[in-house]
N, C-alpha and C positions, 0 to 999 in steps of 0.2 A: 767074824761072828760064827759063835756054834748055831747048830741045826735048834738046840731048845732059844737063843736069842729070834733065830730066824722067824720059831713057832710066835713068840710073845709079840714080835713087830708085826705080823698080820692082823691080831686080835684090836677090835674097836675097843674101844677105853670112852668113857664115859666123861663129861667135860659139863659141870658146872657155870654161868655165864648169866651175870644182871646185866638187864636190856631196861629199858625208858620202854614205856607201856607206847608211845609214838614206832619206835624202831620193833617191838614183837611186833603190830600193825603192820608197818609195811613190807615184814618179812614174809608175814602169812597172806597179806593180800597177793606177791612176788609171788609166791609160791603154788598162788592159787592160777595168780593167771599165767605161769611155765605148767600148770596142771604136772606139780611134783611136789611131795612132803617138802614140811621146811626143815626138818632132817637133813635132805640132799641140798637144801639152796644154803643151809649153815656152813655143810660140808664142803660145796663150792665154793662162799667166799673166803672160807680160811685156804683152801689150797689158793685159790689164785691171789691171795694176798701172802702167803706165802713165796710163793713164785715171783711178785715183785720185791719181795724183799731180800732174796737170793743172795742181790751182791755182801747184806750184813751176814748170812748166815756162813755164808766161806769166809772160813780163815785167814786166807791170806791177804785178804781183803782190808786195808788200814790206811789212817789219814786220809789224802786227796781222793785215793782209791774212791771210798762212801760217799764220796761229795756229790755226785749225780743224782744217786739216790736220794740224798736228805733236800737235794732244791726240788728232786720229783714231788717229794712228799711232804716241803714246809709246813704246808698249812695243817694239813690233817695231822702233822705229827705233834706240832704245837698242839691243838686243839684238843685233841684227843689223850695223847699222853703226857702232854704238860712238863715235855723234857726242859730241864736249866741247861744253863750254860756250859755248868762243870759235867755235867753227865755228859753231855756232847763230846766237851774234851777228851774226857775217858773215852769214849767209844770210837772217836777219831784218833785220837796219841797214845793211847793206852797203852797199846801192842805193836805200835809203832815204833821201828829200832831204826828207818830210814830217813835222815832228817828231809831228804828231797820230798817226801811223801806229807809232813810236818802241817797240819793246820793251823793257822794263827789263831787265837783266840778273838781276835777283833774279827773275821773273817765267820768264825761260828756263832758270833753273835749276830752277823745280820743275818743267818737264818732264821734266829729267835723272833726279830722285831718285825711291829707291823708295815704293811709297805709305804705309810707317809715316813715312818722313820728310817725304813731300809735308802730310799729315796735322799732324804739329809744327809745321811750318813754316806752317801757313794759321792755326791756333791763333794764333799767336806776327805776327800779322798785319793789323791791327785792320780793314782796308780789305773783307777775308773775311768777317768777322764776320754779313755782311749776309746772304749765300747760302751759309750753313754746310747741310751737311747731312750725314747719318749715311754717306752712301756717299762716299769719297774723292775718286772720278773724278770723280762728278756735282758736288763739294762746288768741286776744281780749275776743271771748265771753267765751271760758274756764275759763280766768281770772275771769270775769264781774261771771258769773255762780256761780263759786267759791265762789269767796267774797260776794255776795250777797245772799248765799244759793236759788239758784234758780234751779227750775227744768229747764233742756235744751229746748232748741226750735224745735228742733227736734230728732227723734231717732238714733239712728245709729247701722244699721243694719250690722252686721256681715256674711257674708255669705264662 
């Protein structure tokens, strides 16, 4: 980067955004009671939603690699951005030149579906069968974990 890139990357930029009259409410109520503009609480949820989204923003980053991230963030990601299927694929195979790293397409669909249907679909799955468990989420990413030799997304503390 030259020194005029440098100057342009510090300058605030002005950022457009429709909100549900529910979500401006609870951002200015937030805001009122951290006693800070919802300027600064806008500001904080994009960086730290940024910062979780980290592992999509590096490059190197492809196939199994994402798969932590997208069971972190099924729900809201469906809900919110209303990804298909094929865009998944892209975003997992795309740039994927490693078949080891490879997401199955039947694998990126039970991030899509909801959890009575993720639930049938691991039943009806024999490769599951191993890390079944009575809680659905735990029962998906065990599997997804599994097959993909991935370390967990989180620890789990024994106490």
């Amino acid at each position: 980067m030259n020194e005029q890139d440098i100057q342009l990357d510090d300058k605030k930029q002005i950022v457009s955004m429709r909100l549900n009259n529910a979500d401006r409410l609870s951002v200015r109520a937030a805001a009122a009671r951290l006693f800070v503009r919802e300027s600064e609480l806008y500001r904080f949820a994009v960086h730290h939603l940024l910062h979780r989204l980290n592992p999509l923003l590096e490059e190197r980053n492809a196939g199994s690699d994402l798969l932590p991230l997208f069971m972190e963030f099924r729900e809201e990601l469906n809900i919110h951005l209303g990804l298909k299927k094929n865009q998944l694929f892209k975003i997992f195979n795309g740039k994927n030149t490693s078949p080891d790293k490879f997401v199955a397409m039947s694998d990126i669909e039970l991030l899509l579906l909801p959890h009575h249907a993720v639930r049938q679909r691991l039943l009806q799955t024999p490769d599951a069968a191993a890390s079944k468990h009575a809680n659905t989420d735990l029962w998906l990413e065990n599997y997804l974990l599994q097959k993909y030799q991935i370390e967990p997304i989180r620890e789990i503390i024994l106490e």
